[in-house]
C-alpha positions in Angstrom: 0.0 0.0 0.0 1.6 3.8 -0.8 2.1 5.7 1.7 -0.2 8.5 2.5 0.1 11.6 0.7 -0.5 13.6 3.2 3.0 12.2 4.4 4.5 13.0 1.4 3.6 16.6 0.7 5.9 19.4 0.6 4.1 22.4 0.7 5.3 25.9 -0.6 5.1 28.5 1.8 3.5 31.5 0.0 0.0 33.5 0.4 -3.2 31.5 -0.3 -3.7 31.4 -4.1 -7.3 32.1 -3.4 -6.9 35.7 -2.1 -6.2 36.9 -5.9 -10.0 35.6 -6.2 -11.6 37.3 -3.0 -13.5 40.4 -3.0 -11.4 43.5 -3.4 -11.5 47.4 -3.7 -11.9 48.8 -6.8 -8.3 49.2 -8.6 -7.4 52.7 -8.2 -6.5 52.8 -12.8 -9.9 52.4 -13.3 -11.0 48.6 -13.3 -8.2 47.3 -16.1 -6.7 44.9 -13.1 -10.2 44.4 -11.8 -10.9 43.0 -15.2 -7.8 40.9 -15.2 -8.7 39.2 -11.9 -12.2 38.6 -13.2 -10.8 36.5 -15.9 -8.8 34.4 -13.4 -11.7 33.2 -11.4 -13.6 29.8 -11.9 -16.5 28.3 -10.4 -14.3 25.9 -8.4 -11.6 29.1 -7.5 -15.0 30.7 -6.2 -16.1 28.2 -3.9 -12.7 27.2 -2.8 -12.5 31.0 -1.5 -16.0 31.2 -0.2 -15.1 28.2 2.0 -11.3 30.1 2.9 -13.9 33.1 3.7 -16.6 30.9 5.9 -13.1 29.2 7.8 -11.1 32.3 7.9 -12.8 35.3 7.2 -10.1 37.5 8.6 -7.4 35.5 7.1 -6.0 34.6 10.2 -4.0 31.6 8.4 -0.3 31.8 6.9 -0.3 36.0 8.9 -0.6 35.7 12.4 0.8 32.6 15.0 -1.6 30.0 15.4 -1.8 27.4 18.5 -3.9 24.4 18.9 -4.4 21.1 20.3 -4.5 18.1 18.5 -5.5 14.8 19.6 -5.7 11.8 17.6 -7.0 7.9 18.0 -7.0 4.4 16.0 -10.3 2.9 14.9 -10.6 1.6 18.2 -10.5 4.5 19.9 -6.9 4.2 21.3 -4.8 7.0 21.5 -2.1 7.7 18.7 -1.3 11.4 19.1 -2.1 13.9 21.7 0.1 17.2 21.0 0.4 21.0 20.9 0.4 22.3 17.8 2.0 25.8 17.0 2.3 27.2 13.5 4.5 30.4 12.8 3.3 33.5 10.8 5.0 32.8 7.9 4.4 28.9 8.4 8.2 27.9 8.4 8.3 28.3 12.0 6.6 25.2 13.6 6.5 23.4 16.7 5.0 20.7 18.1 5.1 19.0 21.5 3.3 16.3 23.1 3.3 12.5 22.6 3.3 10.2 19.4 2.7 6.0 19.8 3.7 6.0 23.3 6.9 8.3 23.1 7.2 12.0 24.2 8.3 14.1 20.8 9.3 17.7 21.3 9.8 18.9 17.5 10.8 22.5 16.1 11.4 24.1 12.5 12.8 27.5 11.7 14.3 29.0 8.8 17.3 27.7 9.5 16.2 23.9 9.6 14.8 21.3 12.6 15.5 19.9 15.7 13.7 17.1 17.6 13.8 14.9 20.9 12.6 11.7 21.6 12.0 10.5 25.0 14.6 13.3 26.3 17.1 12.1 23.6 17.9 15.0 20.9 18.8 14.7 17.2 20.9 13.8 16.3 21.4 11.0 19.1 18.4 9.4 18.3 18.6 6.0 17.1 17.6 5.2 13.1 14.3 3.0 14.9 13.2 5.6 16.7 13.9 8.4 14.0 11.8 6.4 11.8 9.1 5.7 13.9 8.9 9.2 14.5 9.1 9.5 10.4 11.7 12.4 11.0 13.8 10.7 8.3 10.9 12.1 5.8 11.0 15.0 4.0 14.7 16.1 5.2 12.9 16.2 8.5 10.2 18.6 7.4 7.4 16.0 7.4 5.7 16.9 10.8 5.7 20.6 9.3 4.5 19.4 5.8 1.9 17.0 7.6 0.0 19.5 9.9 0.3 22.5 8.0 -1.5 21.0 5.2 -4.2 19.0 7.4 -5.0 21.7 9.7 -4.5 24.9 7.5 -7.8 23.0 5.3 -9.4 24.5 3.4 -6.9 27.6 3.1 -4.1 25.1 1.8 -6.3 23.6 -0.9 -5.0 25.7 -3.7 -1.6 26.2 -2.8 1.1 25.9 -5.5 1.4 22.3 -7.0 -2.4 22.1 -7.1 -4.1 21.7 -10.6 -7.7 22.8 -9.4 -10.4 21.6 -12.5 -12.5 25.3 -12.9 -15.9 23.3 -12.7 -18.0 22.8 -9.2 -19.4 19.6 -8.9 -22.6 19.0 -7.8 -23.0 15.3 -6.1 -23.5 13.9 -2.6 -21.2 13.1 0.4 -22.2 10.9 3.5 -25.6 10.9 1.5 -26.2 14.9 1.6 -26.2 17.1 -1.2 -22.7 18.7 -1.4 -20.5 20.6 -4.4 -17.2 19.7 -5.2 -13.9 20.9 -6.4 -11.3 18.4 -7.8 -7.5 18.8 -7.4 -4.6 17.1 -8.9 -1.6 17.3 -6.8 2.1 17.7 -8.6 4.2 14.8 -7.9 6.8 17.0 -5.8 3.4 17.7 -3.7 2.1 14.1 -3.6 0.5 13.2 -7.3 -2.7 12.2 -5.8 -5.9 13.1 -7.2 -8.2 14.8 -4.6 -12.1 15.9 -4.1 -13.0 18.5 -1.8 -16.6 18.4 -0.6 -19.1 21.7 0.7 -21.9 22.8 2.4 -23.8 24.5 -0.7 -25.2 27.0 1.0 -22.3 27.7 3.4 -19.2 26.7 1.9 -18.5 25.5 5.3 -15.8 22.4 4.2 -17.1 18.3 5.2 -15.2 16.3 4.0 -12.7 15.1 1.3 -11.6 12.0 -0.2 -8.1 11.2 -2.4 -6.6 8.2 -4.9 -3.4 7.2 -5.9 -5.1 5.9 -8.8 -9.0 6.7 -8.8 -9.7 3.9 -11.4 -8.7 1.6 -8.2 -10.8 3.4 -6.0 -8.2 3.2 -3.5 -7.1 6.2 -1.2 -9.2 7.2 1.5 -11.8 9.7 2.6 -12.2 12.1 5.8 -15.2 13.6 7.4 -15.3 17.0 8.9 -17.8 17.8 11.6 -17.9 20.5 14.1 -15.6 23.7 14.3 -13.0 24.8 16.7 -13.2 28.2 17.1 -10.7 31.0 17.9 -9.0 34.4 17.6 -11.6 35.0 14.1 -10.6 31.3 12.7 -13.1 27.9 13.0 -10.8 25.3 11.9 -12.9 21.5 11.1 -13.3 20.2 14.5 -13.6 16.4 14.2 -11.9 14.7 11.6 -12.8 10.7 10.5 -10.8 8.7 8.5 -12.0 5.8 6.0 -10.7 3.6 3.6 -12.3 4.2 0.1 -12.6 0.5 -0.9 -14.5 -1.1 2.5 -15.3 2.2 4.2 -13.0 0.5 7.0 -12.5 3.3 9.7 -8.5 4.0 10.5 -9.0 6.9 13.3 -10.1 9.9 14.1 -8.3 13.6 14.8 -9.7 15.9 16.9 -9.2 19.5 17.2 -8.8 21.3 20.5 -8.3 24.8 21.5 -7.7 27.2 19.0 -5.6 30.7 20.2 -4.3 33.3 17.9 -1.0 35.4 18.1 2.1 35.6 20.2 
């Protein structure tokens, strides 16, 4: 089975793609770059920024520090994660704290690169096993930062750079309610997975998603979103369930805790 792409994505830092489609002023020359940005927009750019708006609407994400809590547990219900999440204005300065499979993990990045602990034993004295069980041999050691900036940052990290977005909205169902949709492809440098994002009509509030490796397969997985954590002008998905495409098997679920905003 390939490994899940939201373990493999390498995310640009930059502003959210979607701002060039939000509302604006009026252009101060008239309405020529009004005009311009008109004929940038699609249906699927639209709702991709109405959602951003209904999340964010002060666009909180990727300007300002953001701290949360993040607990996660297996299809059982056991416990597989229960950290403190802290993302950096610019999003290259991330930290996270708490523990992972039984081991306490104390994790930083900064401009300047990483550094990590395991069980009170730094990088880079930690032993290959548990470097790897800690999966800070991915992504030069920027997969925690890839991982959680992606996952929580939804749906303002949909249409970052690497993402194909098809301009059409569908209109189908999701967890049998009416929803529309927006397809991305991914870049292979950003995973190369195909993915659906699924919304509230009427708000644009996101519920879920789903993803393939290969779609003719219908393997991949799919998440549902319910619930918002709220907090300093941002409601982030609260509770977030994980499925397997093929059986609807359930891996886990992630829940989000407090939310704060700034220093």
């Amino acid at each position: 089975m390939k490994t899940h792409p939201l373990f493999r994505l390498v995310l640009a830092v930059s502003p959210l793609l979607l701002a060039a489609c939000a509302d604006a002023p009026p252009s101060r020359d008239g309405g020529a770059a009004d005009q311009a940005l008109q004929a940038e927009t699609t249906p699927a750019l639209d709702l991709v920024a109405r959602s951003a708006a209904f999340h964010d609407p002060y666009g909180v994400w990727g300007s300002e520090a953001i701290s949360m809590s993040w607990v996660g547990t297996d299809g059982e219900g056991g416990e597989r994660v229960a950290v403190n999440l802290r993302f950096g204005a610019d999003e290259r300065d991330f930290a996270l704290s708490g523990r992972y499979r039984g081991s306490e993990i104390e994790y930083e990045t900064t401009t300047d690169g990483w550094s990590a602990s395991v069980d009170g034993v730094a990088e880079p004295d930690l032993p290959a096993a548990d470097r790897e069980s800690m999966r800070l041999h991915r992504e030069d050691g920027m997969f925690w930062r890839s991982y959680y900036g992606f996952l929580a940052g939804l749906p303002m990290k949909i249409a970052d750079p690497g993402a194909d977005l098809e301009p059409g909205v569908i209109e189908t169902t999701f967890m049998d309610r009416p929803v529309q949709a927006a397809k991305v492809t991914y870049e292979p440098e950003v995973g190369g997975d195909t993915w659906y994002f699924y919304f509230d009509p009427g708000t644009a509030q996101l519920v879920g998603c789903r993803f393939y490796h290969d779609e003719s397969a219908n393997d991949g997985e799919y998440i549902t979103f319910e619930g918002l954590a709220e907090g300093g002008g941002i409601r982030l998905p609260r509770l977030r369930a994980w499925y397997v495409n093929a059986d609807g098997r359930h891996l886990g679920t992630d829940e989000v805790g407090e939310i704060r905003v700034g220093p």
